[in-house]
TORVEXVO-304404 format. One line per 8 residues: their letters; for each residue x, y, z of C-alpha. Coordinates in nm, 4 decimals. Layout:
<lodos>
A> X Y Z | ...
</lodos>
This chain:
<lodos>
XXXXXXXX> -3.7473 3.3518 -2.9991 | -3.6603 3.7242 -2.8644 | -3.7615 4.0311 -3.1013 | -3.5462 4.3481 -3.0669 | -3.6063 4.6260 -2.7913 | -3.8127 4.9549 -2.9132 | -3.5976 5.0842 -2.6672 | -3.2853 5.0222 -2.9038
XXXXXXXX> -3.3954 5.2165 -3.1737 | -3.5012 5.5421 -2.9694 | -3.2382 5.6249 -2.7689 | -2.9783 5.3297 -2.6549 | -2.7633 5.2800 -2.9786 | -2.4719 5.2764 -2.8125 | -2.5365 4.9503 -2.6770 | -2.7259 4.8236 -2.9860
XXXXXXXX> -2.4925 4.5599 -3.0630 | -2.4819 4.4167 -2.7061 | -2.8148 4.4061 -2.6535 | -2.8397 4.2180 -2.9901 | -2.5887 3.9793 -2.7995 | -2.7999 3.9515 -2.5160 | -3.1123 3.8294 -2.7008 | -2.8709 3.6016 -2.8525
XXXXXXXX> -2.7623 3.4611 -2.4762 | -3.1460 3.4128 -2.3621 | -3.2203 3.2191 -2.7019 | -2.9415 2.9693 -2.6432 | -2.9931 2.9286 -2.2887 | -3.3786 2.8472 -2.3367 | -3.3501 2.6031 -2.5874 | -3.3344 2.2875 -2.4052
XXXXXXXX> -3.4699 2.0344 -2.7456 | -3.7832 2.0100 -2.5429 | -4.1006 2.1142 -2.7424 | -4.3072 2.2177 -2.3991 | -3.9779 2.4080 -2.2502 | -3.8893 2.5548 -2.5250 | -4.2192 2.7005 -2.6575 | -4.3547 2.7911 -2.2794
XXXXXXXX> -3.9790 2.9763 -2.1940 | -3.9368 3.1747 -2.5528 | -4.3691 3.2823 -2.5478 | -4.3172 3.5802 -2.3260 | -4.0114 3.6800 -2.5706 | -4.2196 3.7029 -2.8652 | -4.3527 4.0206 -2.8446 | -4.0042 4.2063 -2.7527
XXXXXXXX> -4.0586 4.4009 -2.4317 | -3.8380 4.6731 -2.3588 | -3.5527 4.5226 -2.2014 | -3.4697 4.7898 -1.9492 | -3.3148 4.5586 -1.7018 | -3.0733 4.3935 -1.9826 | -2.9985 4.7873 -2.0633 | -2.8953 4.8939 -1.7005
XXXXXXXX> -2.6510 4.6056 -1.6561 | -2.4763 4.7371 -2.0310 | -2.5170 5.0725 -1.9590 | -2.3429 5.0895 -1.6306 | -2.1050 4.8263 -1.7236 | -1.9733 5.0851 -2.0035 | -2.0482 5.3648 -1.8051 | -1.8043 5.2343 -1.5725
XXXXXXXX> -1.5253 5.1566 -1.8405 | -1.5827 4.8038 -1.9612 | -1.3834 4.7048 -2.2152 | -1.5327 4.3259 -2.2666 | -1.9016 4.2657 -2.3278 | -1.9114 3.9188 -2.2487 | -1.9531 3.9243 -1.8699 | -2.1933 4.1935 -1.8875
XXXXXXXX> -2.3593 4.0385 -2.1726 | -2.4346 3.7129 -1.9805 | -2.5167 3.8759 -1.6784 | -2.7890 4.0878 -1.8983 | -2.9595 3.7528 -2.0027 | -2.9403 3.6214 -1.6635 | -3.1594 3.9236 -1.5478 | -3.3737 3.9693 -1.8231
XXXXXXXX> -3.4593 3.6225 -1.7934 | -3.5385 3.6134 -1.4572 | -3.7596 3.9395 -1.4761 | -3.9221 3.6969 -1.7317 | -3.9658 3.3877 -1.5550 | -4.1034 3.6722 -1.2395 | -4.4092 3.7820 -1.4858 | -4.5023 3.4264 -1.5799
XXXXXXXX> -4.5558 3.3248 -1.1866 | -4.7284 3.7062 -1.1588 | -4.9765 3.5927 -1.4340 | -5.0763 3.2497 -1.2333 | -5.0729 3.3993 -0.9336 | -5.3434 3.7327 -1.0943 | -5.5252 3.4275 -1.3539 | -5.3738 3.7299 -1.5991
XXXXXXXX> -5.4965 3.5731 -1.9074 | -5.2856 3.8563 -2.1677 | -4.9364 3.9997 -2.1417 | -4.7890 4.2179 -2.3088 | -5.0823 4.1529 -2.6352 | -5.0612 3.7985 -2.6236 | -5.1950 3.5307 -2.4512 | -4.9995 3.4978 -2.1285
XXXXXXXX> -4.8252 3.1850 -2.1099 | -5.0447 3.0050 -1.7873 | -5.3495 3.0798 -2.1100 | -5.1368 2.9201 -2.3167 | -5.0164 2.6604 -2.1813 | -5.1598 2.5816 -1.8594 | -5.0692 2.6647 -1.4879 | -4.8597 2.3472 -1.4551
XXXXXXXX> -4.6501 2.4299 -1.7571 | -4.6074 2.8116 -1.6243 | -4.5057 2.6939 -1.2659 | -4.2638 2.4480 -1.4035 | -4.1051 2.6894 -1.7035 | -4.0799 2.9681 -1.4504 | -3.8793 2.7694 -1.2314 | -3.6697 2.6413 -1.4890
XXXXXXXX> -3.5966 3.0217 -1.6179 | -3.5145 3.0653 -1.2456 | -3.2422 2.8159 -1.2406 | -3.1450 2.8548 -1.5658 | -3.0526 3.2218 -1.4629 | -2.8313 3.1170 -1.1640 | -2.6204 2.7997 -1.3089 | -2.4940 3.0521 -1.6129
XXXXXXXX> -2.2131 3.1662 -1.4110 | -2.0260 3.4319 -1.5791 | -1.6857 3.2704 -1.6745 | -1.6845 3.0453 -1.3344 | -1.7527 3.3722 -1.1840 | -2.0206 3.4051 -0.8729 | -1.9028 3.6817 -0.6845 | -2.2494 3.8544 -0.8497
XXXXXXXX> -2.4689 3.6077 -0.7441 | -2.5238 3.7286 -0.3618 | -2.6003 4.0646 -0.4966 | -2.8569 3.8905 -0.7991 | -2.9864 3.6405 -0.5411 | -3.0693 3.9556 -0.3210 | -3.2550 4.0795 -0.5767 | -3.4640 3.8078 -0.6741
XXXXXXXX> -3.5487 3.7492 -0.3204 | -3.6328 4.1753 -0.2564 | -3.8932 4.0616 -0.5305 | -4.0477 3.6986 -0.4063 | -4.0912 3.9538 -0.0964 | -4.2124 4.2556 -0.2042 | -4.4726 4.0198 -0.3970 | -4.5955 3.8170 -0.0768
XXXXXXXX> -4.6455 4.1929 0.0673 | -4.8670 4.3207 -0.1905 | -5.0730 3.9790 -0.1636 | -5.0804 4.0461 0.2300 | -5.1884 4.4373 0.1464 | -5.4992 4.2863 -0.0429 | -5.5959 4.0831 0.1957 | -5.5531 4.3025 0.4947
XXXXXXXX> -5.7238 4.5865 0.3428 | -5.3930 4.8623 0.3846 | -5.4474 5.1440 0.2048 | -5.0806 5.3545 0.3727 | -4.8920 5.5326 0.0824 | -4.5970 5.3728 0.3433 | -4.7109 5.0864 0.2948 | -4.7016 5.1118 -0.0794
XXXXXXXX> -4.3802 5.2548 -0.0972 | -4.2244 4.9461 0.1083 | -4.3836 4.7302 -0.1287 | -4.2120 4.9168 -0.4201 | -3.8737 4.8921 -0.3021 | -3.8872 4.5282 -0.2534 | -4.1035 4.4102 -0.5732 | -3.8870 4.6715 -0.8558
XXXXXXXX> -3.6841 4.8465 -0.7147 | -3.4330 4.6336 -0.5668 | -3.4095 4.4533 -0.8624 | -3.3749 4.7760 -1.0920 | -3.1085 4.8755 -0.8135 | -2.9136 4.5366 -0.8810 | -2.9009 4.5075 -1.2667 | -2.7552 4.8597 -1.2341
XXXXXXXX> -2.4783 4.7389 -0.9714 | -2.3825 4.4332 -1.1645 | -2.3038 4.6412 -1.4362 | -2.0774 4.8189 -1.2453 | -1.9601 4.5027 -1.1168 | -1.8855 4.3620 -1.4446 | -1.6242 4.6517 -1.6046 | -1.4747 4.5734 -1.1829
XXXXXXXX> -1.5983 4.9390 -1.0717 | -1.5279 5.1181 -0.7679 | -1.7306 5.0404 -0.4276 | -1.8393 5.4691 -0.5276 | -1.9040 5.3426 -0.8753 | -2.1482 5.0381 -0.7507 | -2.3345 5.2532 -0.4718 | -2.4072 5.5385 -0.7297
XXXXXXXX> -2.5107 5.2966 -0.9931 | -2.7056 5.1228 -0.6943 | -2.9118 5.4242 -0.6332 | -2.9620 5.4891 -0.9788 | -3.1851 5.1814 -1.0303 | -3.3380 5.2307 -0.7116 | -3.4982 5.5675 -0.7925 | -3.5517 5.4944 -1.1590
XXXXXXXX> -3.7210 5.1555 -1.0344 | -4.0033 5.3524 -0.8149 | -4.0451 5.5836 -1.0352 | -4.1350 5.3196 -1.2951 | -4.3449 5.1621 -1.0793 | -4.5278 5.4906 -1.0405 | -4.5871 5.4926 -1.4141 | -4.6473 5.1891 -1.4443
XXXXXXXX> -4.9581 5.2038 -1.1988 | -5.1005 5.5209 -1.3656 | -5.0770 5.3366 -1.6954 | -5.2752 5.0529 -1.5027 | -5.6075 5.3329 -1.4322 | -5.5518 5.5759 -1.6774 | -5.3311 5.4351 -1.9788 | -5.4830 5.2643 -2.2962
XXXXXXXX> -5.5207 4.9188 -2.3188 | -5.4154 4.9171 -2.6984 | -5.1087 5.0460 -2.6432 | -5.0252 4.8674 -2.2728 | -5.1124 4.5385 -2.3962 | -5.2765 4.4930 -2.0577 | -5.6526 4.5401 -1.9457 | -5.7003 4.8914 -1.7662
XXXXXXXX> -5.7994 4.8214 -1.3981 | -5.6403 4.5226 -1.3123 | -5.4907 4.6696 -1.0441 | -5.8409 4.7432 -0.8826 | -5.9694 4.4539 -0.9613 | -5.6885 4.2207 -0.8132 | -5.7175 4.4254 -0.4718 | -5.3785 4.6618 -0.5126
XXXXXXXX> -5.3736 4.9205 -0.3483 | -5.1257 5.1162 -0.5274 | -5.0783 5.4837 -0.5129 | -5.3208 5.6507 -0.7620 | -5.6080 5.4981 -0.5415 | -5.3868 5.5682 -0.2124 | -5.3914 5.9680 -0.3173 | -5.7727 5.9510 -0.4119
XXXXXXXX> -5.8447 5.8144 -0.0831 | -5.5805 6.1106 0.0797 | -5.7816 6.3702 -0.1417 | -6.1220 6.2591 -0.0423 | -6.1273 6.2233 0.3753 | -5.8750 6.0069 0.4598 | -6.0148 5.6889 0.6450 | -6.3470 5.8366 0.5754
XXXXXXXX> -6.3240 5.8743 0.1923 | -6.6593 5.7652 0.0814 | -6.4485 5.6321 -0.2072 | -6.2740 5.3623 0.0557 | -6.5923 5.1479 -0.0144 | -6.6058 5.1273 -0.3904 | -6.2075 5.0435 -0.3562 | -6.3275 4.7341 -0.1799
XXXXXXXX> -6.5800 4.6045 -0.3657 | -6.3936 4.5032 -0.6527 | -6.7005 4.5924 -0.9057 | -6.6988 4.6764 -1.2131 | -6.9581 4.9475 -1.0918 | -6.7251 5.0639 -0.8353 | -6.4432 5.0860 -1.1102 | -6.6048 5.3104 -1.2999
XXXXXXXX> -6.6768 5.5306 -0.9989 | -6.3319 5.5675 -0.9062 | -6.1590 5.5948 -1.2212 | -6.4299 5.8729 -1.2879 | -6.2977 6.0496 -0.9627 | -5.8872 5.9584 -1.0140 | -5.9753 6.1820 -1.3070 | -6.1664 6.4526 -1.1910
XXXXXXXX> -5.9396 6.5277 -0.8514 | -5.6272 6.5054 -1.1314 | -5.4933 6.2215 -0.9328 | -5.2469 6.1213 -1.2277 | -5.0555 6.4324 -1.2513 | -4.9844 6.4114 -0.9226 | -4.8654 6.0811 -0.9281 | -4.6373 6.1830 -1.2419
XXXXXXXX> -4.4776 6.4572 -1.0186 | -4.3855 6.1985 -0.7785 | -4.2392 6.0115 -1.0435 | -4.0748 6.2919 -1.1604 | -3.8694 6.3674 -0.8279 | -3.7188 6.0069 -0.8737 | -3.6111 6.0445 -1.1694 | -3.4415 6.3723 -1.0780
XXXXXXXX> -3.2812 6.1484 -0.8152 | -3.1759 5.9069 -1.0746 | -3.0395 6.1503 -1.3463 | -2.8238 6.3396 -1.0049 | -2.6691 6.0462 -0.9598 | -2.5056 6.0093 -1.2862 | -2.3454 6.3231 -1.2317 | -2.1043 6.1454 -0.9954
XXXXXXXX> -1.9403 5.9535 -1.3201 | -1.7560 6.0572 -1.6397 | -1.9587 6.2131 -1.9067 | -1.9847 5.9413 -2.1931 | -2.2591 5.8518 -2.4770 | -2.3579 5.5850 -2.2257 | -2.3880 5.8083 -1.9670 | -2.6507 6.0263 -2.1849
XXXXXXXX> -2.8229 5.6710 -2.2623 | -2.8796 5.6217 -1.8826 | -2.9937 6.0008 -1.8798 | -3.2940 5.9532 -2.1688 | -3.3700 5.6104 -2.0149 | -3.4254 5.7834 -1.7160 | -3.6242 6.0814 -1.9372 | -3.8489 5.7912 -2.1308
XXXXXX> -3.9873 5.6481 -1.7825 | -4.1684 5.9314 -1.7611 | -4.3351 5.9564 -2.1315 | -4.4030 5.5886 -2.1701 | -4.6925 5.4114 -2.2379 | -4.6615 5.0590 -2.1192
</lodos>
């Protein structure tokens, strides 16, 4: 059902073998013996993905001394599925019909199957308790709900009209973030770090999971759709504001940009005009450089913990958000 993380092979071989383990957890725990659950749950797995979530939780869990996999293993799965089970309810709620170069799975299979599987994948995340452990799942649960909100206020940004880079930024912190921040703690909660240990990991995830965001809505009006999987401009078309067209608008007259308009319409005229200007005022570069000071944030805060092969992992993960692609 799951294919291996590119990710693996570039940089996090240290953790190879767990993350092997993980994609071995989400199999089992999505194969119910029912054709429709099965298929809808393992579609999305198909194609890979990069795993990043599964790799914080690892990561910090041997960053912070684990010994035993298991815990951390499980709790991996639990988060990777429930990213998962988030992008199937994003692609009914956008009528996405492709993710990741396949056919999403509400194409596939039909809204009423997506609804139902992602719900499942929900649940199926939260009765896995690690061992008959659930001290983690206030600080999962938190995370999953950061995202359900930071969704409902990018919905409520679209409709509204608000173009703030505030705003945006609020948005950010509840819809990746948070959730970024969380797999990182839960690591450190699995090798039973420090309260220091869990804060620094904490913040780690935080600033590596805006500054992926970042990227990720350059790739969205600048990126190529062969090797994002995704159709450029969905973001425009779907009503985002997100901060490329936020610093167009700041470049170009504030609330009298005459670019505010053409933002609006939702054409695929007024696409073309403003990804013509996003590239002409070098709007993505300065995006990247935003980027970039959160991931100087997240590589300062691994300073704060023993230097360690893991510890260099977490330091070219945080190097890779930069230079990726999709």
């Amino acid at each position: 059902m799951t294919g291996s993380s590119v990710l693996t092979d570039y940089f996090l071989s240290p953790i190879s073998e767990e993350m092997k383990a993980v994609d071995a957890c989400i199999n089992r725990r999505l194969t119910t013996g029912s054709d429709i659950i099965d298929s809808a749950a393992g579609h999305l797995f198909k194609s890979g993905g990069k795993r990043i979530r599964a790799a914080l939780v690892l990561l910090f869990s041997r960053i912070c001394g684990a010994e035993q996999r298991d815990k951390a293993v499980e709790m991996a799965a639990s988060m990777e599925i429930v990213h998962a089970a988030s992008l199937i309810h994003d692609d009914i709620i956008d009528s996405a019909s492709r993710r990741r170069g396949l056919l999403s799975v509400p194409a596939m299979f039909g809204p009423k199957v997506a609804v139902l599987t992602g719900d499942y994948m929900f649940i199926s995340s939260v009765l896995h308790g690690e061992d008959g452990d659930i001290s983690y799942l206030p600080v999962m649960l938190k995370g999953v709900s950061d995202m359900v909100q930071g969704e409902l206020m990018q919905l409520e940004g679209s409709e509204d009209g608000s173009i703030e880079e505030e705003v945006y930024f609020r948005i950010v912190e509840k819809k990746t973030a948070s959730f970024m921040s969380v797999c990182s703690e839960l690591g450190a909660m699995a090798a039973g770090g420090s309260e220091d240990d869990k804060k620094s990991a904490a913040a780690y995830g935080r600033s590596l999971g805006i500054a992926y965001q970042i990227i990720d809505d350059v790739i969205d009006v600048a990126g190529s759709p062969a090797l994002s999987g995704k159709n450029s401009g969905n973001d425009y078309f779907e009503g985002k504001y997100t901060l490329p067209f936020i610093r167009l608008i700041q470049k170009t007259g504030g609330a009298g940009s005459p670019y505010i308009r053409a933002l609006r319409k939702r054409t695929v005229r007024g696409w073309k005009i403003i990804q013509r200007a996003i590239k002409e005022l070098d709007i993505v570069n300065d995006c990247r450089s935003e980027a970039e000071e959160y991931i100087g944030r997240a590589r300062g805060e691994l300073h704060n913990f023993e230097e360690s092969v893991f510890r260099d992992s977490a330091d070219k993960l945080a190097v890779h958000i930069l230079d990726r692609k999709n």
